[in-house]
C-alpha positions as a Markdown table, in Angstrom:
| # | Residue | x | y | z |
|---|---|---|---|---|
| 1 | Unk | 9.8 | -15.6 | 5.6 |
| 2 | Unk | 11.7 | -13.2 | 3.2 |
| 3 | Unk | 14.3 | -11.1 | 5.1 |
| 4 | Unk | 12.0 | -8.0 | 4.1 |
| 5 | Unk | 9.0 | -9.6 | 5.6 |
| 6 | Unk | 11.5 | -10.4 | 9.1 |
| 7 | Unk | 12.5 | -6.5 | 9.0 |
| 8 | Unk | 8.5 | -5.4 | 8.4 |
| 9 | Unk | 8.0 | -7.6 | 11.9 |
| 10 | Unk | 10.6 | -6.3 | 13.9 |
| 11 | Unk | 10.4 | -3.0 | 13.7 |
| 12 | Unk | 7.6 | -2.4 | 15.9 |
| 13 | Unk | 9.6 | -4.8 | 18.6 |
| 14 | Unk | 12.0 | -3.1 | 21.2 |
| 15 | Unk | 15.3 | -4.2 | 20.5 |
| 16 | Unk | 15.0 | -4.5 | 17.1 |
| 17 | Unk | 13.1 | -1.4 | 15.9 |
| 18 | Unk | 15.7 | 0.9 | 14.9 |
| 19 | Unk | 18.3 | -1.6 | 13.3 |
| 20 | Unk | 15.5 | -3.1 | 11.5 |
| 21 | Unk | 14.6 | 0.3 | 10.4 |
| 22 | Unk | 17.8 | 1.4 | 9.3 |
| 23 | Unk | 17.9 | -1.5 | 7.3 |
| 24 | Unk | 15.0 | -1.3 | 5.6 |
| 25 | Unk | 15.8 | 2.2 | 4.4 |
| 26 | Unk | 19.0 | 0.6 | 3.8 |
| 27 | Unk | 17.4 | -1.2 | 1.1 |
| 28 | Unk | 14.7 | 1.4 | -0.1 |
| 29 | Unk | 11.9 | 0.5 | 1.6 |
| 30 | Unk | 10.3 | 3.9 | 3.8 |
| 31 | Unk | 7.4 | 2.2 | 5.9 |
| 32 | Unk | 7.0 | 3.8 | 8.9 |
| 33 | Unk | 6.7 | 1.3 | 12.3 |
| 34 | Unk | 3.1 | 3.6 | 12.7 |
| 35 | Unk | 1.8 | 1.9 | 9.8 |
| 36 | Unk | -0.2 | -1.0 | 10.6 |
| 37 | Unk | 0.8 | -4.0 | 8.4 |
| 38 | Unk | -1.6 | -6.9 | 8.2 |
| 39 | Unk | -0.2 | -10.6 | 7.8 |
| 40 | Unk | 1.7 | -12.3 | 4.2 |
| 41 | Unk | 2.5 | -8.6 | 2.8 |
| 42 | Unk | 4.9 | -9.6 | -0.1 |
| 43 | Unk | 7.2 | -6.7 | -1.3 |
| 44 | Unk | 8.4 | -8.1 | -4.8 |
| 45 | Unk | 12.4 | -7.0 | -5.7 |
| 46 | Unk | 13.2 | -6.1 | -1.8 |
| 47 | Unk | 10.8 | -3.5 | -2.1 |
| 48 | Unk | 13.0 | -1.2 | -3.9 |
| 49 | Unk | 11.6 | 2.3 | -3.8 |
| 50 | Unk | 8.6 | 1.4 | -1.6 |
| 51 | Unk | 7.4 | 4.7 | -0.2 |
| 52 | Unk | 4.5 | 4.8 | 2.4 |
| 53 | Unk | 3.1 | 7.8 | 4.1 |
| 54 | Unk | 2.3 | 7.4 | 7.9 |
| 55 | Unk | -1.4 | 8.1 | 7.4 |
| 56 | Unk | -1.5 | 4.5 | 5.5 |
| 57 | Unk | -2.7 | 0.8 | 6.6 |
| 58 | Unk | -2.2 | -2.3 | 4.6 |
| 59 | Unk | -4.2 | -5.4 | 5.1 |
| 60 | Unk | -3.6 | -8.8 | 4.6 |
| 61 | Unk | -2.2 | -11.0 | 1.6 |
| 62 | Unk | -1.2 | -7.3 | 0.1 |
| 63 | Unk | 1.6 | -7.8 | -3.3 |
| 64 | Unk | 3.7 | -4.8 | -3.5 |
| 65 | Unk | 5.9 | -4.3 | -6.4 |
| 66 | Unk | 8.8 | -2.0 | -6.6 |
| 67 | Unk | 8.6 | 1.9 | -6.8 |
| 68 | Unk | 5.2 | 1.6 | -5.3 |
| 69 | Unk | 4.2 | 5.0 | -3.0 |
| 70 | Unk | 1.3 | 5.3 | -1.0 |
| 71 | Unk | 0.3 | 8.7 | 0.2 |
| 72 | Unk | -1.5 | 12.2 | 0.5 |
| 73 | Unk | -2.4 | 13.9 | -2.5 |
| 74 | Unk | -1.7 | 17.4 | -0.6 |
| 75 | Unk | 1.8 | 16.4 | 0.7 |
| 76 | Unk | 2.9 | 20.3 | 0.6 |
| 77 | Unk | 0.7 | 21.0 | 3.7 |
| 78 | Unk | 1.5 | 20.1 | 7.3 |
| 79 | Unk | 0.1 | 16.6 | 8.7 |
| 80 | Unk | -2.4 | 19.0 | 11.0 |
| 81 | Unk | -3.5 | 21.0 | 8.1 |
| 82 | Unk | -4.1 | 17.8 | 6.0 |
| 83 | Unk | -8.1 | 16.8 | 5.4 |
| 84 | Unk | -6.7 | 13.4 | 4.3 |
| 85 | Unk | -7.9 | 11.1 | 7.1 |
| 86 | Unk | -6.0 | 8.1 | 6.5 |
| 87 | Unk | -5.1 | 5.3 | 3.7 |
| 88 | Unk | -6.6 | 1.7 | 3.7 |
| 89 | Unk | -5.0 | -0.9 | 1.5 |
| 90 | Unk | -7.5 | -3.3 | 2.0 |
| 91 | Unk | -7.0 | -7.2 | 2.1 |
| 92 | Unk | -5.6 | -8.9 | -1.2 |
| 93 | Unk | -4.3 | -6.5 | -2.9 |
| 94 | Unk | -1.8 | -6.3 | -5.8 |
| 95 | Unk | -0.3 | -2.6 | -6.5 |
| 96 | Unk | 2.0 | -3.1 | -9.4 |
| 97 | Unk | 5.2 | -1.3 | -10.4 |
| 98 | Unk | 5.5 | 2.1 | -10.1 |
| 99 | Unk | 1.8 | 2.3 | -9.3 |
| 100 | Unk | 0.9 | 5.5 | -7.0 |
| 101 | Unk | -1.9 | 6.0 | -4.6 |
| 102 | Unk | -2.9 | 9.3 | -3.2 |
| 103 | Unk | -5.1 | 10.0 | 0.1 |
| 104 | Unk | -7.8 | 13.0 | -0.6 |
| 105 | Unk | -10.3 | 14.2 | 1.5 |
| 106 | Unk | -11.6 | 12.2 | 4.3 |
| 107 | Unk | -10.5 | 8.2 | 4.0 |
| 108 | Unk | -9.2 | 6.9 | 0.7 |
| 109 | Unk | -9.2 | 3.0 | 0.2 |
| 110 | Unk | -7.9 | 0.7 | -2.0 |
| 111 | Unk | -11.0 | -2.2 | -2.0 |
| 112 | Unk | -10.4 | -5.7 | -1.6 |
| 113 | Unk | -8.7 | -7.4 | -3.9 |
| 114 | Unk | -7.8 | -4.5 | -6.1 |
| 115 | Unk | -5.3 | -4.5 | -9.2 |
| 116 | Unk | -3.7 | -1.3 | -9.5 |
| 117 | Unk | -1.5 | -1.1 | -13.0 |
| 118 | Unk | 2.3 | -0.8 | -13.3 |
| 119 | Unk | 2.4 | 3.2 | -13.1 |
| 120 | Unk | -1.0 | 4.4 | -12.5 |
| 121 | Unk | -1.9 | 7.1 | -10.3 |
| 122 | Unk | -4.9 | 6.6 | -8.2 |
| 123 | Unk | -6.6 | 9.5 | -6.8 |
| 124 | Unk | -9.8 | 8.2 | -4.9 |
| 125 | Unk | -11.1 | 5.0 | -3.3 |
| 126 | Unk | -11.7 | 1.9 | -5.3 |
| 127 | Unk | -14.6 | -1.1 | -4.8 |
| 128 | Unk | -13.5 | -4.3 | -4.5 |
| 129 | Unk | -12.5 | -6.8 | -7.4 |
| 130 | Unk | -11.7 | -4.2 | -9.7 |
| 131 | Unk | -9.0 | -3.7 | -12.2 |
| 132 | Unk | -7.7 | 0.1 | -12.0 |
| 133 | Unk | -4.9 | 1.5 | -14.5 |
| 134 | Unk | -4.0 | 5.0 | -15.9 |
| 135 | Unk | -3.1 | 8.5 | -15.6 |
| 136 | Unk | -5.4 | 8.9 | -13.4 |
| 137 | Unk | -6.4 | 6.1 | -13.1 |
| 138 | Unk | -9.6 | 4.7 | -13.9 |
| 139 | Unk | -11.8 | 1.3 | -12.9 |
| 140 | Unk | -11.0 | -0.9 | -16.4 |
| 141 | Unk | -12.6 | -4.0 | -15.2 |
| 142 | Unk | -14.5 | -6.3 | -12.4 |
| 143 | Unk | -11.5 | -9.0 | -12.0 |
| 144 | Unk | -12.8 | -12.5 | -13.6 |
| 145 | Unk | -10.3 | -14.4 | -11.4 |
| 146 | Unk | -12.9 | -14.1 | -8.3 |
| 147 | Unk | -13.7 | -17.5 | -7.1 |
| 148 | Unk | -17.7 | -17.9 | -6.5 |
| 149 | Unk | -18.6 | -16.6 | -3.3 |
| 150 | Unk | -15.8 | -14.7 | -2.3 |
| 151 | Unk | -16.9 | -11.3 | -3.5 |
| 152 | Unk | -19.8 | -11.7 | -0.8 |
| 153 | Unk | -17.4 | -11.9 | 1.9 |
């Protein structure tokens, strides 16, 4: 386990929490200890300019590259004013450098095994197995890579 991944853990814990905080800020990763962080999340580079907002989840097997943000489109507003629900990265999901995804109305969520491009800006929820990438970004492509039967699941 990366020394990342050890912080991510400990900082819902009670002894650890704040250190492991202050570390992680240390080494420029925001992730709030509200946001609910499913198992094997990889943050490539020490997650260096990983930004999430506390209306975000990430699921399982989730690769994070660095400069990635996640969060509300109408960040100028108060949390109570907000009509962005919450965020879901959903399980197996790769967001790639510099990539930004921003919560609208209601619940915006990244779909199973997504590929979001170095640098693209998402701005509404995706389907799974899909390739997004642009400003805004845009579905490309179902991913290829799928291995028979797992789409159904």
């Amino acid at each position: 386990m990366s020394v990342v991944a050890r912080l991510i853990s400990w900082r819902n814990g009670r002894w650890l929490a704040r250190p492991a905080r202050i570390c992680l800020v240390l080494l420029g990763v925001d992730l709030p200890k509200s946001v609910p962080v499913g198992r094997n999340l990889t943050l490539h580079h020490s997650g260096r300019g990983v930004v999430v907002s506390n209306f975000a989840s990430i699921g399982n097997d989730v690769t994070i590259y660095p400069g990635v943000t996640i969060g509300r489109a109408d960040a100028h507003i108060s949390d109570d004013l907000t009509s962005c629900e919450r965020i879901e990265i959903g399980d197996d999901v790769w967001l790639m450098a510099g990539c930004v995804v921003l919560g609208g109305p209601g619940v915006t969520s990244i779909g199973r095994g997504t590929i979001v491009g170095a640098n693209s800006v998402v701005t509404s929820s995706t389907g799974d197995f899909e390739i997004w990438a642009g400003v805004p970004a845009h579905k490309l492509r179902d991913r290829d890579d799928v291995p028979i039967g797992e789409a159904d699941r």
